[in-house]
C-alpha positions in Angstrom: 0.0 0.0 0.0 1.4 3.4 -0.9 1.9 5.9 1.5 1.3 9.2 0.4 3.5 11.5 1.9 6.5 9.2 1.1 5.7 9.4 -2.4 5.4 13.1 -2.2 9.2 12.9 -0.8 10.2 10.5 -3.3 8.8 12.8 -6.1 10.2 16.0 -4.8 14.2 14.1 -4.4 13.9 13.0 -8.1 12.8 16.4 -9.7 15.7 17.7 -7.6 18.2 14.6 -9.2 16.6 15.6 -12.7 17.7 19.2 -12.3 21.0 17.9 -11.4 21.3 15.9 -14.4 20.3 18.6 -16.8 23.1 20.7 -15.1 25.3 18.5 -15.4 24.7 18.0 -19.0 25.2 22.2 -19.3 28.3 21.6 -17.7 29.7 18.6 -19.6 28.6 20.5 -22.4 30.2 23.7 -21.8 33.7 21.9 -20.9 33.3 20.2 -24.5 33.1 23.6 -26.1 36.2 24.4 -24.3 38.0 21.4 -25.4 37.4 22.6 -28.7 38.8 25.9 -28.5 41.7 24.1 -26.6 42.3 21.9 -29.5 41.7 25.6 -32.3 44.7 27.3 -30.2 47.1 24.2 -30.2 46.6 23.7 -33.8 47.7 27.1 -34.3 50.7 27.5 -32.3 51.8 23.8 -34.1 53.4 21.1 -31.9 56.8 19.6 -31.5 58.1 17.4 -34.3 55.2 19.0 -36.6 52.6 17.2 -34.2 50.3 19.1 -32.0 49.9 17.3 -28.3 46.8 17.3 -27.7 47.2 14.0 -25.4 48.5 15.8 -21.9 49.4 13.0 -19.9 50.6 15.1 -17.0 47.6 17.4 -17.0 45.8 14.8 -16.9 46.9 13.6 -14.4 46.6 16.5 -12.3 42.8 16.5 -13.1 42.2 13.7 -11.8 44.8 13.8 -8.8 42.6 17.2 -8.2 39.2 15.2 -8.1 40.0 12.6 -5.7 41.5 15.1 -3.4 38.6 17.1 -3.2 36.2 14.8 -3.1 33.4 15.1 -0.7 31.6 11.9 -1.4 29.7 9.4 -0.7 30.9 8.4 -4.2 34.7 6.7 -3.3 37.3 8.7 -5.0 38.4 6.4 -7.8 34.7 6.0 -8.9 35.0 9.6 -9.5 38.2 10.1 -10.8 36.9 7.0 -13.3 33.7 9.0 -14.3 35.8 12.1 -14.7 38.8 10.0 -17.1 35.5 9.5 -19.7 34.5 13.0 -19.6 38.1 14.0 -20.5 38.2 10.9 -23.0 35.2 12.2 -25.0 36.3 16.0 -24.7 39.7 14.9 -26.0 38.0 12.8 -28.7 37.0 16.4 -30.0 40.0 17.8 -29.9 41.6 14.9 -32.1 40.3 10.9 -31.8 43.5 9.1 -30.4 44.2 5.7 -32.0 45.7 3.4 -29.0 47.6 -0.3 -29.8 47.5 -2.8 -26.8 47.7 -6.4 -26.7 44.8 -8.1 -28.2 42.6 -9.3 -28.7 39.5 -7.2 -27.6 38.9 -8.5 -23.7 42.3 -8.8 -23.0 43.5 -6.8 -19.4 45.6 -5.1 -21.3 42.9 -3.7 -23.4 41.2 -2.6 -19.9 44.2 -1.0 -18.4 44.5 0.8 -22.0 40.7 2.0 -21.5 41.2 2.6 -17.9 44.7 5.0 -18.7 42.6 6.5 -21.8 38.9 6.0 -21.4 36.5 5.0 -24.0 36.4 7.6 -26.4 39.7 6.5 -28.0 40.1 4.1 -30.9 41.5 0.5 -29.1 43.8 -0.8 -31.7 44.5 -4.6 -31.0 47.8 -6.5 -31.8 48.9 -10.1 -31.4 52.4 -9.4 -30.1 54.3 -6.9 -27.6 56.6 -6.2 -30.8 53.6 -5.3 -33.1 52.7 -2.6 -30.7 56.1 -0.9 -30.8 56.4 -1.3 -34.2 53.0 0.2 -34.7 54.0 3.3 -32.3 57.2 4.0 -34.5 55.3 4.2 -37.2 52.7 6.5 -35.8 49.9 4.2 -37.3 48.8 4.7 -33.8 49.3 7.6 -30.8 50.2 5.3 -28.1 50.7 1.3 -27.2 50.2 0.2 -24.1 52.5 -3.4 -23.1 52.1 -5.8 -19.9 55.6 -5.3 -17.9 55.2 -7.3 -14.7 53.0 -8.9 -12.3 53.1 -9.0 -8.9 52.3 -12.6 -8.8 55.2 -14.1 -11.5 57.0 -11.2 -12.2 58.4 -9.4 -14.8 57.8 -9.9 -18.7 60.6 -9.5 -20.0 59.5 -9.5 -23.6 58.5 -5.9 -22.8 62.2 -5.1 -20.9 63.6 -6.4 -23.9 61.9 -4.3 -26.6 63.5 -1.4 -25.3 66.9 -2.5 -25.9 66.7 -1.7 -29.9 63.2 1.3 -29.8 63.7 4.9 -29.7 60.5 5.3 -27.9 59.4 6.9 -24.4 57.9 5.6 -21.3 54.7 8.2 -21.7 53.1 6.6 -18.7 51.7 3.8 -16.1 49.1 1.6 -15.1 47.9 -0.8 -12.4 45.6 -3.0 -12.8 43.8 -5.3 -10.2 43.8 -8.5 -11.7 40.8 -10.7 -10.6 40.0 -14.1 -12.7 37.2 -15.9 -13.5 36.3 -19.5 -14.8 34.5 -19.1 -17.8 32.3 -21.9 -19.6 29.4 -23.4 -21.0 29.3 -26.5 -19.0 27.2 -26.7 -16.2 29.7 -26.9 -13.6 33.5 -28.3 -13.0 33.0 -31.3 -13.1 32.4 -31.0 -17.0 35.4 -29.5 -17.9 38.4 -31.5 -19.4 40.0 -28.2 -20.7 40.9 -25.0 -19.3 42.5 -22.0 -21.6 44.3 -19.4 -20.1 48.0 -17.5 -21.2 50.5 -19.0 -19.1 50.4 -16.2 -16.3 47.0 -16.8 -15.7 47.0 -20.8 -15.6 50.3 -20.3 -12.9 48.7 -17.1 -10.6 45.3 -19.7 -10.6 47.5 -22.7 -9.9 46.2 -23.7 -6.2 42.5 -23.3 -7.4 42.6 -25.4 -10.3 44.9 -28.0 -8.2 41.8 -28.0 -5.9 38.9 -27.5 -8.3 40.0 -29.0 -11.8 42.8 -31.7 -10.8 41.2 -33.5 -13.9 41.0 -30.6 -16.5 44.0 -30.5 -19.1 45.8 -26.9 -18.8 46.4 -25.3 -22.4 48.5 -22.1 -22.4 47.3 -19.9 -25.4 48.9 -16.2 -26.5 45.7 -14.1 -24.6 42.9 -15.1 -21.8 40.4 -13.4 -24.5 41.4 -16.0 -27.3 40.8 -18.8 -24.3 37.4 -17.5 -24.3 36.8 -17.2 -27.6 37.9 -21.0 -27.9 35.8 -21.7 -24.7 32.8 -20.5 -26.0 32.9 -22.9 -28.9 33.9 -26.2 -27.2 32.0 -28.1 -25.1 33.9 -29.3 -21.9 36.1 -26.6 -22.5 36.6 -24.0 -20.2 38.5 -20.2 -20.0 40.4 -18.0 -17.5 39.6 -14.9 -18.2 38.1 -11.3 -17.2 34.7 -10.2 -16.6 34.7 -8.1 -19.8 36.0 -11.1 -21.7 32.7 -13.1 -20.4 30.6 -10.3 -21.3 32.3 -9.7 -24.5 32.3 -13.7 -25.7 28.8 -13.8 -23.8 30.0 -17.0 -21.4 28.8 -17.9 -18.0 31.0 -17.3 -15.1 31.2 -20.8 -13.3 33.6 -19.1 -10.3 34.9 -15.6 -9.6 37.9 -14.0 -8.2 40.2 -17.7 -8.6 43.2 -16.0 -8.7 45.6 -17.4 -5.8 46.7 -14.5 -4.3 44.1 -12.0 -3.2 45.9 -8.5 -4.0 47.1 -10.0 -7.9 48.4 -6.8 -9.4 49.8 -6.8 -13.3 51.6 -3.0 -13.9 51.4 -1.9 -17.7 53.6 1.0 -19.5 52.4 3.4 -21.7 54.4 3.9 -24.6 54.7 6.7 -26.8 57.2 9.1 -29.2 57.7 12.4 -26.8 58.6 13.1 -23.7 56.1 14.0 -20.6 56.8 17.3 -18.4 56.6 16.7 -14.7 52.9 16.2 -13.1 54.3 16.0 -9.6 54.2 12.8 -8.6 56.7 10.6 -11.1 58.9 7.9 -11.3 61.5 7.5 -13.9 62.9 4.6 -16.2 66.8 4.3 -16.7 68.1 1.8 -19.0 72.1 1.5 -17.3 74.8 -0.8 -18.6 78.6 -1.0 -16.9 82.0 -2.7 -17.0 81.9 -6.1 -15.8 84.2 -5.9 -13.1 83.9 -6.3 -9.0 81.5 -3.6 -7.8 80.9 -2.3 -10.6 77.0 -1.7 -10.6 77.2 -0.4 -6.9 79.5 2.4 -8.2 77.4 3.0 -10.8 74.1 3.3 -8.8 76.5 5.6 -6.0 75.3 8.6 -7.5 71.8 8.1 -6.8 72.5 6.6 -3.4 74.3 10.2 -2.8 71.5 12.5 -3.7 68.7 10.6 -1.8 67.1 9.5 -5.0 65.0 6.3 -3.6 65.6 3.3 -6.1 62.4 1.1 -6.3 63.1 -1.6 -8.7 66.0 -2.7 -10.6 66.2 -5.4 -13.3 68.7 -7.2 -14.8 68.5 -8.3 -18.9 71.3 -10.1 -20.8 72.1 -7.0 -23.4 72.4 -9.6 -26.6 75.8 -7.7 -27.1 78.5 -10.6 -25.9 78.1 -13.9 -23.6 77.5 -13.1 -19.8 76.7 -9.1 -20.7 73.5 -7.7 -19.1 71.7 -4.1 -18.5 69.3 -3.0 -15.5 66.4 -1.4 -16.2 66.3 0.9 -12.8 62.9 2.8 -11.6 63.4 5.9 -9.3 61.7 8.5 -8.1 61.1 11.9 -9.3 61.3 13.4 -12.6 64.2 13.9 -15.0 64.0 17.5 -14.6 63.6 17.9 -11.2 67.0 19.7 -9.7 68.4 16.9 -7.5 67.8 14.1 -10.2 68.8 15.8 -13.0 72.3 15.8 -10.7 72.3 12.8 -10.1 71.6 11.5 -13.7 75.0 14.1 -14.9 76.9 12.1 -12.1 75.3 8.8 -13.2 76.7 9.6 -16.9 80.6 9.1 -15.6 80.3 6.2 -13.8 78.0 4.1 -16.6 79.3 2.6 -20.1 75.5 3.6 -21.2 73.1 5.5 -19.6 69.3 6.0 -21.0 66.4 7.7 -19.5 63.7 5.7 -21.2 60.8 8.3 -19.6 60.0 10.3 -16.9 55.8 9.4 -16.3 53.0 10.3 -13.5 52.8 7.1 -11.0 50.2 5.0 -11.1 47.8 5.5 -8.0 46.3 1.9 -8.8 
């Protein structure tokens, strides 16, 4: 039974919510229009290289740094700061639609973490190999690329590292991405399944769970969890780990969620692009370093950095495909390459090093 006066409450709250939402279109609007004069004045001052950057990672990222500061709630801040990345997306879109390469195909997580750095509005190029994406960058068939680098779970994929050796391109930016699986499949429950798909990350962060669970089910390593659904979704007994977008994408039933062994499954993505980024004020920096293979070599090298109190938050060693027993470290610190006390450190850096490359200075991810 309706109670009248409740109803009167109810109706004066959502005339108050549809006055919102019409001001809120004005506004959305209205920042649109600006966009496009934003995007008039660039083109008419021209760009560096003879391209206009209309992509502004940094002030981006000060946007959205911005929002979740100052947001009063209830809405948690990275639900705003996500609602606020589209609105930039589709403003940017005006200004000049943004092709983007990541590694396909569609459903993959790196096609999330590339809508999740660039939003929706942008055209999501797919590519069937970390290579392709470079190569598609250097050829500026596409803006940016975004590559898996490491997982918190297995670790770094090295692949990526290795690309780096022989590219001229830029670190343009970073993204985290929770990483939460799901068993994907048409039979009716586990006991059906004689086949799971997954890429080989997946099948080893799910390992204990399909120990427990699937025991009898073969394990088939493909290139992408989105091709494992793709396949799933056409075999019967077979079964995927994969995404929630990938279930919703190959329209497949989610027998189990959230498999993934450990809880707090992380896999960090770079952004790769052709320019440099100005500071946003909170950065990290990439340095590809090589040195002399003699005794204490590479703590020499890193002294410098040591010196000037730059914190050092992951090192990684690669064999440099020079000579037998040669490697490089790919080093992450903190800061920007133009701030004062690293730039220091960096001229120091240059004299104790055989090769020293700063592969980009890029806003840190705030996951």
């Amino acid at each position: 039974m309706s109670n009248p006066a409740s109803e009167q409450r109810l109706g004066t709250v959502r005339e108050r919510i549809d006055a919102i939402d019409g001001e809120l279109l004005r506004l959305i609007s209205e920042r649109a229009k600006c966009a496009t004069e934003v995007a008039r004045i660039k083109l008419e001052t021209g760009g560096q290289g003879g391209e206009t950057a209309f992509y502004r990672p940094e002030r981006e990222a000060a946007i959205l740094r911005r929002v979740r500061e100052q947001n009063p709630g209830p809405l948690a801040g990275e639900t705003v700061a996500r609602l606020f990345r589209e609105v930039i997306s589709a403003c940017l879109a005006l200004e000049q639609p943004m092709r983007v390469a990541y590694l396909g195909p569609e459903g993959t997580y790196t096609h999330s973490a590339a809508l999740k750095q660039f939003g929706h509005a942008v055209e999501a190029v797919p590519c069937s190999a970390i290579d392709e994406i470079f190569r598609q960058v250097e050829a500026r068939t596409v803006d940016f690329g975004v590559v898996p680098v490491e997982n918190s779970t297995e670790g770094v994929v090295s692949h990526t590292l290795d690309m780096f050796l022989n590219s001229p391109l830029k670190i343009s930016g970073e993204v985290e991405l929770r990483v939460n699986h799901c068993l994907l499949s048409r039979a009716e429950g586990t006991a059906a399944i004689r086949r799971v798909y997954a890429h080989q990350q997946a099948l080893a962060q799910c390992r204990r769970w399909l120990d427990e669970h699937l025991g009898q089910a073969e394990r088939i390593p493909l290139a992408s969890n989105a091709e494992a659904a793709r396949l799933a979704a056409g075999e019967a007994g077979a079964a995927a780990i994969a995404s929630q977008t990938a279930a919703e994408i190959y329209q497949l039933p989610v027998l189990a969620a959230n498999i993934e062994d450990e809880p707090n499954n992380t896999t960090r993505f770079l952004v790769i692009g052709r320019h440099d980024v100005p500071p946003s004020g909170q950065d990290k920096t990439t340095l590809l370093l090589s040195t002399a293979n003699r005794p204490g070599a590479l703590h020499r090298m890193l002294e410098p950095l040591a010196s000037s109190g730059i914190s050092m938050t992951r090192i990684e060693s690669r064999p440099s495909r020079r000579g037998t027993w040669d490697y490089v470290f790919f080093v992450d610190v903190e800061g920007h390459r133009e701030e004062p006390r690293l730039a220091s450190a960096l001229q120091a850096l240059q004299g104790e090093a055989a090769m020293v490359r700063v592969l980009g200075s890029y806003q840190r991810s705030p996951l």
